[in-house]
N, C-alpha and C positions, 0 to 999 in steps of 0.2 A: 168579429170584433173581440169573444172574448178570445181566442187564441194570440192576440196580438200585447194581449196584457204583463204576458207575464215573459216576453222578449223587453218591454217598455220597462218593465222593471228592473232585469237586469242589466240594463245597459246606464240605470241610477248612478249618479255618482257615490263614492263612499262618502258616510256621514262624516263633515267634519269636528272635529274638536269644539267643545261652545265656547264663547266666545268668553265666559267666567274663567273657563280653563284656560286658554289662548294666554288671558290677563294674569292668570296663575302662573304659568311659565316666563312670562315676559318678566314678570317683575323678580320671579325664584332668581331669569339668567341676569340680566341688568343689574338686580341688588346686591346679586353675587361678584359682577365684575367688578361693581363700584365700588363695595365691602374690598377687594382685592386692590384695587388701585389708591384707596385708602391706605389700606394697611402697608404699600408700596410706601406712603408719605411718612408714615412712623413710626417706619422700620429705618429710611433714611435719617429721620427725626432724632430717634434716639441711638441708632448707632451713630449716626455720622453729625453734621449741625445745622444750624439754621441755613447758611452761605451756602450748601449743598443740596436744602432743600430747594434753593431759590435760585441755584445751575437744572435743577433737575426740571421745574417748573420754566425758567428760560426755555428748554430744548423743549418742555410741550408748547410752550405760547407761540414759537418759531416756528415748530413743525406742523402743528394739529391746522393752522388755517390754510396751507401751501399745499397739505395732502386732501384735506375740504375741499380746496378748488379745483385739485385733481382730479377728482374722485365722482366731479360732474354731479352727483345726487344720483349716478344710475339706479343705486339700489329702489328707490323710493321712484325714477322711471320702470322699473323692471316690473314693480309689485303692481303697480298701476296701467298698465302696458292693457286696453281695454281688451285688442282681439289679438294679443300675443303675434302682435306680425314683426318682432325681431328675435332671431335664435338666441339662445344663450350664450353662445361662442360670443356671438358676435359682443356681448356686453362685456362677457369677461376680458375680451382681446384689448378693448376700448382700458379696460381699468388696469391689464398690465401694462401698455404705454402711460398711463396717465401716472403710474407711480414710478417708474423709469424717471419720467419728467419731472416729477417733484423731488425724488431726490436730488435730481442735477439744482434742481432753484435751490434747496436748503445748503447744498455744496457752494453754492455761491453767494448766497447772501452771510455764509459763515465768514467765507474769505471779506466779503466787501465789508460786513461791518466789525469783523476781528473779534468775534464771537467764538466761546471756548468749542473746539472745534469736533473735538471728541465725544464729549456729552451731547450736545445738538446735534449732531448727525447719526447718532449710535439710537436717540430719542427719534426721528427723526424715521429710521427705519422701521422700527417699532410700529409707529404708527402706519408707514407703508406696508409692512406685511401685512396689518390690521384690514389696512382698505383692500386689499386679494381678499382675504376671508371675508369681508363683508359683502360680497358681491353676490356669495354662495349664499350665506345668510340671506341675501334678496329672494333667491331660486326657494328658499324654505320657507321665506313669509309667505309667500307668493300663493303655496302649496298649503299653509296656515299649520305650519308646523314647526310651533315655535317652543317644543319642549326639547329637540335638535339644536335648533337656537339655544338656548340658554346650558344646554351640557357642552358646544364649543363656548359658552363665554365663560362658563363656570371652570373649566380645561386651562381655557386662558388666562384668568386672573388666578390661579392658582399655581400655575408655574412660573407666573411673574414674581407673583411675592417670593416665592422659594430660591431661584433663581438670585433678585434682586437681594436679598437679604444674606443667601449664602456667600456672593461674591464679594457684598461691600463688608461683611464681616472678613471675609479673609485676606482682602485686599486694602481694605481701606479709600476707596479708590472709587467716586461715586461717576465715572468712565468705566469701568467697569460694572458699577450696578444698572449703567443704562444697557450695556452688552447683553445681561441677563435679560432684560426687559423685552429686547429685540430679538433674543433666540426662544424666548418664550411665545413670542407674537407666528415665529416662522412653523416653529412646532406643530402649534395650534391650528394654522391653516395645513399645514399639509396631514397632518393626523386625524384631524379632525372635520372641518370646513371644507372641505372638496371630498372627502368618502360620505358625509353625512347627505350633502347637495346632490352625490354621483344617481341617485335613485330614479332623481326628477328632469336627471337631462332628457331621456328619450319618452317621458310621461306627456302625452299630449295634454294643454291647459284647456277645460272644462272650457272657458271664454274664448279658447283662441279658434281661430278662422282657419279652414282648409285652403291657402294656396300659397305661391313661390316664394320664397325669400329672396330680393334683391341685393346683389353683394354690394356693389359701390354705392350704389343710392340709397337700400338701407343703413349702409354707414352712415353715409352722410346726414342721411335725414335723422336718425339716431343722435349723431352730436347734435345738430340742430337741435332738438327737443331738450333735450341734457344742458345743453349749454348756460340756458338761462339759469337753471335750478343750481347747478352747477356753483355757479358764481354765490348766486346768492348764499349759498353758503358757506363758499371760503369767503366771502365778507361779513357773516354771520360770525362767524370764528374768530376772524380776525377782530370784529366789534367786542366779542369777549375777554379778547384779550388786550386792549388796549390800556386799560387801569396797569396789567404787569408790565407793559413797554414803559410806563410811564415811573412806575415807582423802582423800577431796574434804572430809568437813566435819573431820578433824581436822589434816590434815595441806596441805593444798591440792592446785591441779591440778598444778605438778609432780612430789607423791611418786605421783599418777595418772599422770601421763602412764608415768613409770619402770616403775610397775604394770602398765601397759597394752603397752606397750611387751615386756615378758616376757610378757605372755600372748599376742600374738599370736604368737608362735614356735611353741606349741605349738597351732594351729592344724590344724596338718600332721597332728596324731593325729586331731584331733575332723573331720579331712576325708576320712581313709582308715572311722572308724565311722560317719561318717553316710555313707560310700559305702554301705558295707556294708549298715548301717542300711535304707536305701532300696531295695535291688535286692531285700530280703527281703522286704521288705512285700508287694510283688504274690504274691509266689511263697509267703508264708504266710499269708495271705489266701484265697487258691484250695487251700490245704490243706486248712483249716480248714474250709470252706465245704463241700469233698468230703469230708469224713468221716474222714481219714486222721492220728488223730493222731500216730501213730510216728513219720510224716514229718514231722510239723509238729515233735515235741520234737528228732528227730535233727536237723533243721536247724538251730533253734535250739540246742542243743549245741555243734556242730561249728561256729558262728559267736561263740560265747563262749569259745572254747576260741583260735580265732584271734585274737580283739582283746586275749586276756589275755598271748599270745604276746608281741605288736605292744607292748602297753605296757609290760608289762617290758623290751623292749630300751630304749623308749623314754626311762624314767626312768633307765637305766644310760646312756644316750650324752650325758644334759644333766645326771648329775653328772659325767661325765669333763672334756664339753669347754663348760660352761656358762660361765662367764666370760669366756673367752676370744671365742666366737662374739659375745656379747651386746658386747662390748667394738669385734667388727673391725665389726658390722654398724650400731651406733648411735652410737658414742663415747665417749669416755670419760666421760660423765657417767653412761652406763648400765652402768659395770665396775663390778664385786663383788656381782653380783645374780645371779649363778649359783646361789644357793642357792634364792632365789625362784624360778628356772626349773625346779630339782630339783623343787619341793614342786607348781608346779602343772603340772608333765608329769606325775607321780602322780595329782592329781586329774583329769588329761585320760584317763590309763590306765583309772580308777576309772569316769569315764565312758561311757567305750568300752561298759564291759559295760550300762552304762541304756540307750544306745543300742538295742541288741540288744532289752535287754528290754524296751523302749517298741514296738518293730517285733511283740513278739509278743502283748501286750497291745494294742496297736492294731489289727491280723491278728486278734484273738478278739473287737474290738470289746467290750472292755472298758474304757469310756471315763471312767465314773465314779469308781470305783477311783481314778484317774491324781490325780484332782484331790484327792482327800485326804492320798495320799502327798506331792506337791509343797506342800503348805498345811503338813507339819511337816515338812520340808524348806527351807522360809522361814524357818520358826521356829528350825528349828536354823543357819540359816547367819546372821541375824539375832542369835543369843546368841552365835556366834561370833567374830562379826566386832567386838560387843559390847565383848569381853571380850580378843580379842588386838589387834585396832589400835592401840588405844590405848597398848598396853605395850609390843606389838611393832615396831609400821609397816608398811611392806610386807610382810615376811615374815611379819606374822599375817595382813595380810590373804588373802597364799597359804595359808597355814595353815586360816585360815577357808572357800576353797572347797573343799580336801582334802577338810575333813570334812565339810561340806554332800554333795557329792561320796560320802562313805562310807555317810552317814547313805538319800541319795538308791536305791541300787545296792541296799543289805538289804531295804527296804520294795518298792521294786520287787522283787524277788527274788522277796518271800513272797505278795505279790501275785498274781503270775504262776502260782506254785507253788499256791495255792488254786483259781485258775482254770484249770488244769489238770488 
């Protein structure tokens, strides 16, 4: 017996990372990208103008849901993948067809609806090189090695801003500052994102299973499981952006760009819950998987319980000091929008908690579900935006993701709570 001890020892897996640190990094690479993609906004802001801001935010509102639904949610199948029975080829292969694909839809929906065609497709790529890199980034959470994570996203948003800021200063030319954005994105994966991932391709996963990999049938079965999650998220996306579809066709790009402009402020929240968001997912995943639901609900608990913290401060610090920031940071053209910052730090708070609950619905591999709550959650941020843009302006359109936002968070909720 005792000779067999200290074989059983070393065949231990290495200690990983705690889970404090995990969150450490998550939010260092996240706070950094989104700090970066900020400062993308005004840098546009103050070099170039509001109408420019609100071409730039077009081509994410256009591209970000189309690459969503491309992009199937593998990462979040990868990381949850209980006994690892699909290779990593096989996901990657799946996600360079699926952004092939999406650019073709964004190439077309430019032409059908005569959408400036340069700017949204050059946005457009951007965000497809993004989804290659993110696939890698799966292979790292997965491995729970998300201080990897966060030096490609901190690589990324840092030769965005540089990029984007150098070119529309020398051009003028905010088709060119999306240029910058999308050789920034290509960089990043191939310098970064696939040599950082390259470690854990031939590293057997601790969870996974000893036998064959199925080429055609594990495909298949692969999109199968993807597919749901999939959706659900380029509808998720697409719900987000419906307030700017709506204030671009009644109002133009720069009561967008102003819109845009406020939302990327609260940024900051939806970067501290998808830290969150993500370091749980491994660690409720391997709950779930072991049997252990007390631990899986306690965790879950005590991570809703902090994000509901975080947003209440939240929404009390952008009414106090909401005009005044949005005033010293863009200009005066962006003063007396403090109240649109109030209403969607609330819907950023409200999110917080989907977050959470997408991490544990994802973790119990309930993928299906996902795609029916987001599909009236379209609906309701669609009759929304309907019905306050129009009357309101901006501030309905804040108004409209609120409730999107509210509507989102219960349905999740009950979701969860039956799958539990």
């Amino acid at each position: 017996m005792t000779a067999t001890r200290p074989s059983t020892r070393h065949r231990t897996s290495p200690v990983r990372p705690s889970f404090t640190g995990n969150v450490t990094w998550s939010v260092a690479g996240n706070g950094g990208y989104a700090l970066c993609q900020w400062l993308v906004l005004v840098v546009i802001a103050r070099i170039g103008s509001p109408a420019m801001v609100g071409d730039y935010a077009l081509g994410l509102a256009v591209g970000a849901p189309i690459v969503l639904l491309a992009n199937l949610s593998l990462r979040t199948v990868l990381v949850t993948d209980p006994n690892g029975e699909h290779p990593f080829k096989r996901y990657l292969g799946i996600r360079l067809a699926g952004m092939g694909l999406a650019m073709a839809t964004i190439a077309a929906v430019v032409l059908v609806l005569h959408l400036p065609a340069a700017v949204v497709l050059l946005v457009g790529a951007a965000k497809a090189f993004d989804g290659i890199g993110d696939i890698y980034l799966g292979l790292l959470q997965r491995h729970h090695d998300q201080r990897s994570i966060a030096a490609a996203q901190l690589v990324n948003g840092g030769l965005t801003v540089a990029l984007v800021a150098a070119l529309l200063y020398g051009t003028s030319s905010i088709a060119w500052a999306a240029a910058g954005s999308a050789a920034a994105s290509a960089l990043t994966w191939v310098m970064c994102c696939a040599p950082f991932a390259g470690r854990f391709h031939n590293r057997p996963d601790p969870r996974a299973r000893q036998h064959t990999h199925r080429a055609a049938g594990g495909l298949a079965e692969l999109l199968w499981t993807a597919l749901p999650l999939g959706l659900a998220s380029g509808v998720t996306s697409l719900s987000s952006n419906v307030p700017r579809y709506a204030l671009q066709e009644h109002l133009g790009a720069t009561a967008l760009g102003v819109f845009a402009a406020a939302g990327y402020l609260v940024l900051t929240g939806n970067v501290f819950f998808s830290a969150v968001a993500q370091t749980l997912l491994p660690r409720l995943a391997e709950l779930r998987a072991n049997g252990t639901p007390e631990g899986f609900r306690g965790l879950l608990r005590q991570a809703l319980l902090g994000v509901g913290v975080a947003g209440g401060l939240g929404v009390w610090a952008a009414g106090l000091f909401g005009n005044g920031l949005l005033r010293r940071l863009y200009g005066d053209a962006y003063a007396g929008q403090g109240r649109v910052l109030t209403i969607l730090t609330l819907a950023t708070a409200i999110g917080g908690a989907c977050f959470v609950l997408d991490a544990g619905l994802s973790a119990a591999r309930r993928f299906t579900g996902q795609l029916a709550v987001n599909a009236v959650v379209l609906v309701a941020a669609g009759l929304a935006a309907l019905v306050l843009v129009p009357r309101y302006g901006v501030v309905g359109a804040a108004w409209a993701t609120a409730i999107a936002a509210a509507v989102h968070c219960a349905l999740k909720w009950e979701v969860l709570r039956r799958a539990l």
